[in-house]
VOGU-3710 file (C-alpha; in Angstrom, 3 decimals, decimal comma):
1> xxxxxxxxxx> 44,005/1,831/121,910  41,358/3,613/124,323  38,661/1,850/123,047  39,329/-1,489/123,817  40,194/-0,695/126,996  36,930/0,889/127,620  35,145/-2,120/126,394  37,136/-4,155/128,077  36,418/-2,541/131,545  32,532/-2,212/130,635
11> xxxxxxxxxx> 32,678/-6,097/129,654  34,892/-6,749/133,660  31,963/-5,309/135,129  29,841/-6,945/137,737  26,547/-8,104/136,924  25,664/-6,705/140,384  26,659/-3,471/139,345  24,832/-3,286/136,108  21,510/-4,971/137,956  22,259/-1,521/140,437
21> xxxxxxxxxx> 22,469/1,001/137,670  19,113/-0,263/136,279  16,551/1,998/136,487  13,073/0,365/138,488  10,144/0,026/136,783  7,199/-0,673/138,504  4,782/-2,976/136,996  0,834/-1,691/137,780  -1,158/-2,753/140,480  -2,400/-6,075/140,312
31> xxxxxxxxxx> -5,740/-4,815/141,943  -6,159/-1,872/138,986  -5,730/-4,448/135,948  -8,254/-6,884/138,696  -10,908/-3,736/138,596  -10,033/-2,923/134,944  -11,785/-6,616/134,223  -14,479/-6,225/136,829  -15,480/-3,357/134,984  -15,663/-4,554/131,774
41> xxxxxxxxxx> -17,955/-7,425/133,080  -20,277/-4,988/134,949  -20,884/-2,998/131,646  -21,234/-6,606/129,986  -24,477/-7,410/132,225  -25,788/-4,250/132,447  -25,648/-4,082/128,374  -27,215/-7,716/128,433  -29,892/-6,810/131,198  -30,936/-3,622/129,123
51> xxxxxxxxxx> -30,895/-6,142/126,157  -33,165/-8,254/127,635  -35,431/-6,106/129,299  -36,295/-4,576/126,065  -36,933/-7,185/124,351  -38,885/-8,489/126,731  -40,943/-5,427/127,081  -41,029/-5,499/123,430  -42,611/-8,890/123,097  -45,936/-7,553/124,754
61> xxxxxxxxxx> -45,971/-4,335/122,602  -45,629/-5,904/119,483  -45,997/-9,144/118,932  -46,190/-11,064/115,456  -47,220/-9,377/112,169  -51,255/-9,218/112,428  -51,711/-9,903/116,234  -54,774/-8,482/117,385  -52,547/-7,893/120,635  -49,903/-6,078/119,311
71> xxxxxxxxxx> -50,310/-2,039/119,250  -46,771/-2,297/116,933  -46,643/-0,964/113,687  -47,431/-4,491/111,892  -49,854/-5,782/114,823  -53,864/-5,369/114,636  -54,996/-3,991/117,883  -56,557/-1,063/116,135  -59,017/-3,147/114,084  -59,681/-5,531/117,266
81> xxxxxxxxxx> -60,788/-2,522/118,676  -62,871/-0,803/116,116  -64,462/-4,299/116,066  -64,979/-4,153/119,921  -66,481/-0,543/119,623  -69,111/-2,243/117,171  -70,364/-4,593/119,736  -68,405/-6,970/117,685  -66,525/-9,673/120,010  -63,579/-10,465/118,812
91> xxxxxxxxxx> -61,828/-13,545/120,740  -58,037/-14,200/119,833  -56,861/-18,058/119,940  -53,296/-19,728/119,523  -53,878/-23,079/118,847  -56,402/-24,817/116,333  -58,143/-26,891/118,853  -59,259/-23,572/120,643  -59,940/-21,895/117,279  -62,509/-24,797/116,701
101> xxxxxxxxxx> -64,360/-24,938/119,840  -64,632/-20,889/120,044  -66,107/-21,224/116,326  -69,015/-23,740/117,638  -72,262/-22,338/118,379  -73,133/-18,672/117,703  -72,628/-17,438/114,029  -68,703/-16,480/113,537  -66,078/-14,918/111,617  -62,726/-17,152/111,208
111> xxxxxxxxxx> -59,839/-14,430/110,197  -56,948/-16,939/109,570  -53,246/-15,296/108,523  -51,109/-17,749/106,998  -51,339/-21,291/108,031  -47,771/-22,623/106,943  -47,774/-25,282/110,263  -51,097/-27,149/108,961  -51,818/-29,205/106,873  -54,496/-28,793/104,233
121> xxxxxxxxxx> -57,184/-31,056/106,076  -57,004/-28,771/109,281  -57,645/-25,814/107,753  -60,145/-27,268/106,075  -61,847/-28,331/109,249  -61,070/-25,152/110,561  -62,786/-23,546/107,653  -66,066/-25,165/108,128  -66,187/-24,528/111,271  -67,037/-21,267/110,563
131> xxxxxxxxxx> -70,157/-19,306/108,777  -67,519/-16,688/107,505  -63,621/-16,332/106,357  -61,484/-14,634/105,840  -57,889/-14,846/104,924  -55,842/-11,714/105,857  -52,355/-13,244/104,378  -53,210/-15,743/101,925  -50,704/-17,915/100,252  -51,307/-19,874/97,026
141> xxxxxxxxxx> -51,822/-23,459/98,903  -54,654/-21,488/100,615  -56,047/-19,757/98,326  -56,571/-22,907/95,985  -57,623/-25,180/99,121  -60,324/-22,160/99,637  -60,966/-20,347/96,764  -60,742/-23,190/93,988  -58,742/-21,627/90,777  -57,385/-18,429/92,274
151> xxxxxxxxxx> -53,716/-17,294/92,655  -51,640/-14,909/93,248  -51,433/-12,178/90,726  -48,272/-9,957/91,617  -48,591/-6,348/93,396  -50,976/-3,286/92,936  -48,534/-0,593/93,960  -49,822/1,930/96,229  -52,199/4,165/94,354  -55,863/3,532/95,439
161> xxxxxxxxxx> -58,519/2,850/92,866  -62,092/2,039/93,097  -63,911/-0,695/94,294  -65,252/-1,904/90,539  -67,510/-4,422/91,779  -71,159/-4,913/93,138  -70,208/-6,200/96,433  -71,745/-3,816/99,077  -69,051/-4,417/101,431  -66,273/-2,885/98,936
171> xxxxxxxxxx> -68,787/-0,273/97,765  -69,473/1,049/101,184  -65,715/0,935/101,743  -64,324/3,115/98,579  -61,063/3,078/97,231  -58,153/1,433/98,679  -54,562/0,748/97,550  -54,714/-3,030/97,438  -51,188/-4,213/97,696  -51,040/-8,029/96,720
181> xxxxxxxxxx> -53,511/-9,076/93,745  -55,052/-12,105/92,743  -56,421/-14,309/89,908  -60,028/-15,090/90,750  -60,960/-18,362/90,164  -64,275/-20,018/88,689  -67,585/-17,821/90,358  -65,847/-15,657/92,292  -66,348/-11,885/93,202  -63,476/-10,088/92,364
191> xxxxxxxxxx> -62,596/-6,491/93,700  -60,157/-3,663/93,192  -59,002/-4,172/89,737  -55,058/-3,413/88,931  -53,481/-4,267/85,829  -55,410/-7,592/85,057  -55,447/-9,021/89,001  -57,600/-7,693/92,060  -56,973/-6,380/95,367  -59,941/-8,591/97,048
201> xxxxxxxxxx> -61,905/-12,051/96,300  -65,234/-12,781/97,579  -66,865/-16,363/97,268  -70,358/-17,189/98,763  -70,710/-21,106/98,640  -73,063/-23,169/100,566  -74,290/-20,556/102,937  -70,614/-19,078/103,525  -68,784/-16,644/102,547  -64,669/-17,190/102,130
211> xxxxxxxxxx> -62,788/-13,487/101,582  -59,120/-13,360/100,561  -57,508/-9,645/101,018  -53,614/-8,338/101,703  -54,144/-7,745/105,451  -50,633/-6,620/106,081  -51,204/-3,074/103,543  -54,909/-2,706/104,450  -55,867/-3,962/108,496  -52,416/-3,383/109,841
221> xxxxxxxxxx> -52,147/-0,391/112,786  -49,677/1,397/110,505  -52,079/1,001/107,312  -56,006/1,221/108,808  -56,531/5,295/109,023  -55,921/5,331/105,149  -58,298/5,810/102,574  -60,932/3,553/103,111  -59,039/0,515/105,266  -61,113/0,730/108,176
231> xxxxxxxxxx> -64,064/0,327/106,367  -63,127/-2,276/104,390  -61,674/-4,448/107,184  -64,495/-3,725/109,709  -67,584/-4,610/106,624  -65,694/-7,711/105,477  -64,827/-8,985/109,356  -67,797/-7,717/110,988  -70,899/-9,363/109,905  -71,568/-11,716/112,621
241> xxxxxxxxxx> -71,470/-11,299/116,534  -68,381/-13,241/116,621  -64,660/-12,497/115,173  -62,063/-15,843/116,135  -58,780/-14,443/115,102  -57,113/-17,290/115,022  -52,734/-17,106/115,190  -50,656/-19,830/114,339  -47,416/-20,878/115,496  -44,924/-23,067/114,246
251> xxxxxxxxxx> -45,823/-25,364/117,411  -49,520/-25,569/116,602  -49,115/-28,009/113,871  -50,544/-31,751/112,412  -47,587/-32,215/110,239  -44,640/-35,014/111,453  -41,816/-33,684/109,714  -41,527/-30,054/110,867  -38,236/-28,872/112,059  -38,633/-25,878/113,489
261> xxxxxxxxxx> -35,796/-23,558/113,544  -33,138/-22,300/116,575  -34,774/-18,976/116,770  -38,248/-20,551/117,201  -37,147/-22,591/119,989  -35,241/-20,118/121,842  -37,204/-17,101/123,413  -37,574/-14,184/121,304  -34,740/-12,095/123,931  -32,392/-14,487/123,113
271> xxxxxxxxxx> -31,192/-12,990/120,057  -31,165/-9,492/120,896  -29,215/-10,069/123,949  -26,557/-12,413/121,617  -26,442/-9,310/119,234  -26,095/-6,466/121,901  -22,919/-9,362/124,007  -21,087/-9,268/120,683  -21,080/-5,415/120,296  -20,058/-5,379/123,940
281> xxxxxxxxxx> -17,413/-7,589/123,509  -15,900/-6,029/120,224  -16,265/-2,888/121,880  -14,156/-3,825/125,057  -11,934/-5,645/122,951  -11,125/-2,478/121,144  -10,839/-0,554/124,349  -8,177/-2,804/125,935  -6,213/-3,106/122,626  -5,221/0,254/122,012
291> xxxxxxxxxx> -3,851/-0,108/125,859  -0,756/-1,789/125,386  0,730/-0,637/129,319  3,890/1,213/130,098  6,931/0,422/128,356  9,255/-2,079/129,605  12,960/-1,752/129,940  15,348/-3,971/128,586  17,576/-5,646/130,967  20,928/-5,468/129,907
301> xxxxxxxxxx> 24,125/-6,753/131,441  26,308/-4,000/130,775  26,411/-0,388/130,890  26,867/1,348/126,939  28,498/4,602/126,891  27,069/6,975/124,021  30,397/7,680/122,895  30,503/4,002/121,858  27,721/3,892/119,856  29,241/7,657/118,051
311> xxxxxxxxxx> 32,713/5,572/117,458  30,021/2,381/116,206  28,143/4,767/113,934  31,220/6,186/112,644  33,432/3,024/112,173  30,438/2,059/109,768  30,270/5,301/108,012  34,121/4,225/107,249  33,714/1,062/106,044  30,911/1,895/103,783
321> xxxxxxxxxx> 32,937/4,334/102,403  30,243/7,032/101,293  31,574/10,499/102,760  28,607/11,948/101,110  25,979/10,651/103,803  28,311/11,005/106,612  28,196/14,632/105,707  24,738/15,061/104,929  24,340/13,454/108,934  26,756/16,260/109,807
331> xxxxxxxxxx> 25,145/18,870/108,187  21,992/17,711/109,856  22,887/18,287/112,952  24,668/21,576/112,315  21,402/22,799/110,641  18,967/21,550/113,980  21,652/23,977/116,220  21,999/26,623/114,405  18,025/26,761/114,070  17,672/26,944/117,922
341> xxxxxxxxxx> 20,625/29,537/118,003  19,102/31,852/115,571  15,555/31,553/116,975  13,809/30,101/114,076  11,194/27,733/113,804  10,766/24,046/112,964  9,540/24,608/109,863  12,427/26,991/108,623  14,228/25,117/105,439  18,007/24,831/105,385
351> xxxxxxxxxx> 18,234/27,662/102,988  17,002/29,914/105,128  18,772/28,661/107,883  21,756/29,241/105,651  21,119/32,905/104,980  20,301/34,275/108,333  23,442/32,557/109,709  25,785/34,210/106,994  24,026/37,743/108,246  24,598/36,846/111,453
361> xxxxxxxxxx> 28,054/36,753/110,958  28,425/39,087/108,710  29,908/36,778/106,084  29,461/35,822/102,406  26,134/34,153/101,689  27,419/31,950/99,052  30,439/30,442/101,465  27,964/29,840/104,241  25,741/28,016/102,188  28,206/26,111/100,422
371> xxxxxxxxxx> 29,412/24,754/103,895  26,137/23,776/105,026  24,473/23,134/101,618  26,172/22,922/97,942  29,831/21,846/98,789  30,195/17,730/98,342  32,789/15,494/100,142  34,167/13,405/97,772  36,982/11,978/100,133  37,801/11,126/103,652
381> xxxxxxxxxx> 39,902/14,310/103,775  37,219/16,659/102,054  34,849/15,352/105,066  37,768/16,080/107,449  37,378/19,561/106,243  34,092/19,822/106,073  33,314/19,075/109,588  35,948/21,609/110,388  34,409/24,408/108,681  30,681/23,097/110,256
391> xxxxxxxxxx> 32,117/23,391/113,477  33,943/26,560/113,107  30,596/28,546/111,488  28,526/26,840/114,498  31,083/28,687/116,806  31,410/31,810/115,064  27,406/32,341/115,118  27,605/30,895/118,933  29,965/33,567/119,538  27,388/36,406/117,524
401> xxxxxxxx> 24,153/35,048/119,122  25,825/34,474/122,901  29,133/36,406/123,058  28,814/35,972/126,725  29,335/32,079/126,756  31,687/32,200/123,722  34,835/30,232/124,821  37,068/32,553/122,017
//
């Protein structure tokens, strides 16, 4: 009859009371979580501002893939200036009008990459315009436009063979590894034979010459010191005073129904900077997440005594009806004591446990271990006595182990 009583008093209690009992717990400054935030959106622009500034360093140093401007790996600054050393002038335009008028007058060189943004009568006018070209990246809409009958004719690999032609240009030049190859067409020169194609094409028509050759293997910074690149790119470039390197951009073009793309109307440091916000942000989100703050009490409106959640735990242990488990949950808790009593580690299994309790106490292994290991309750009674011997063997090696606090 004690324990409704109990619960009844807990349940009479004051809400005032309980609210009093309550332990505080303070929540964390406002101004920490405030700087915590600041923080993360300092790092965020300085990530963004390094981001940006090198990208836009990186613009200058290298620019497009066979820029005469750009001293990167795929740029052609080194050739520009081999040229230059020459006494060869070599003049660098962006848009087709300025290619044009830079091509009137003295005798000149038109080096032309890809054209994708023209159409095929401007780069035919840019073509004649000029006593010499030569295409550095040619496509197969260019090479037919300019070359009538050629195409493309797969790869050469990167072994370099011999020139195996009478052009003096190649001859002087030696071998080279070719990369792209190509299908002359009808009285063309072709150079560099590789397994049926060739590494260069020569044409001399009407007083000019038209030379198609994989610029991007052979005139490229990272390519032009090897084997006989240098040479080759300086010979075929280099025979009049004037070189017109001429770059196009998707914005240069005579065509009406271009669309260029997002990334070619947004600055090149756009992307980088998009790239380095999103590693930022995953970054900082992972940060924060594995912060989840302090733990939060529950607010309850009463006050629960332990011993009512034993009599809880036990009342269900009854009604389930299982003695077994209730003295396995014992025997637990006998075993964790008796551990700390007899100085043995975490680790130490209930058999041992067992043992040096029994020679502790100077008693029979094989009871001791039936106690706390082999005996089975198969009743309410037989758990009755079980947890009467338990607590009897914890007091007997109490009394062993500390026979100055032993109540006996």
């Amino acid at each position: 009859m004690s324990a409704p009583s109990a619960q009844g008093t807990a349940g009479a209690r004051r809400p005032s009371d309980a609210r009093q009992q309550e332990p505080a717990v303070a929540a964390p400054p406002r101004r920490r979580r405030v700087a915590a935030w600041i923080a993360i959106g300092v790092v965020l622009l300085v990530v963004g501002g390094i981001g940006g500034a090198i990208a836009a360093t990186g613009q200058w140093a290298a620019r497009d893939a066979l820029d005469p401007d750009s001293a990167g790996p795929a740029g052609t600054r080194a050739l520009a200036e081999v040229l230059r050393t020459h006494g060869v002038e070599v003049e660098v335009t962006r848009s087709r009008a300025d290619a044009v008028a830079a091509l009137e007058g003295a005798p000149a060189t038109l080096v032309l990459p890809d054209p994708s943004a023209l159409s095929d009568d401007a780069v035919s006018q840019l073509a004649d315009a000029a006593d010499d070209v030569v295409l550095i990246e040619p496509r197969s809409r260019t090479l037919d436009l300019l070359l009538p009958g050629s195409a493309a004719a797969g790869f050469g690999g990167e072994d370099a063979v011999a020139p195996g032609c009478d052009l003096p240009e190649a001859g002087r030049a030696g071998a080279v590894a070719p990369g792209a190859l190509y299908a002359p067409g009808a009285g063309t020169t072709a150079c560099y034979p590789v397994d049926g194609g060739f590494g260069l094409l020569v044409r001399d028509a009407d007083g000019r010459r038209v030379s198609a050759v994989d610029g991007r293997v052979l005139f490229t910074n990272e390519h032009l010191a090897d084997d006989g690149n240098a040479a080759l790119a300086a010979n075929l470039t280099g025979r009049h005073p004037l070189v017109v390197w001429y770059m196009p951009n998707a914005g240069d073009t005579d065509l009406t129904d271009t669309d260029p793309s997002l990334g070619q109307l947004t600055p090149p440091w756009v992307s980088p900077v998009m790239v380095l916000l999103l590693i930022a942000g995953v970054a900082a989100g992972i940060w924060r997440g594995r912060r989840f703050g302090p733990l939060v009490a529950e607010r309850l409106p009463v006050t629960v005594r332990a011993s009512e959640t034993t009599e809880g735990r036990a009342r269900l242990y009854a009604r389930a009806r299982d003695p077994l488990h209730a003295g396995d949950r014992l025997r637990v808790g006998t075993l964790r004591r008796l551990a700390g009593l007899l100085g043995l580690g975490a680790h130490a299994s209930a058999g041992d446990i067992a043992d040096a309790a029994a020679g502790r106490i100077r008693a029979d292994r094989a009871a001791v271990r039936g106690i706390l290991l082999d005996d089975i309750p198969r009743s309410d009674a037989d758990l009755v006595a079980l947890s009467t011997r338990l607590r009897d063997l914890e007091e007997a090696v109490h009394a062993a182990v500390r026979p100055e606090r032993s109540t006996r």
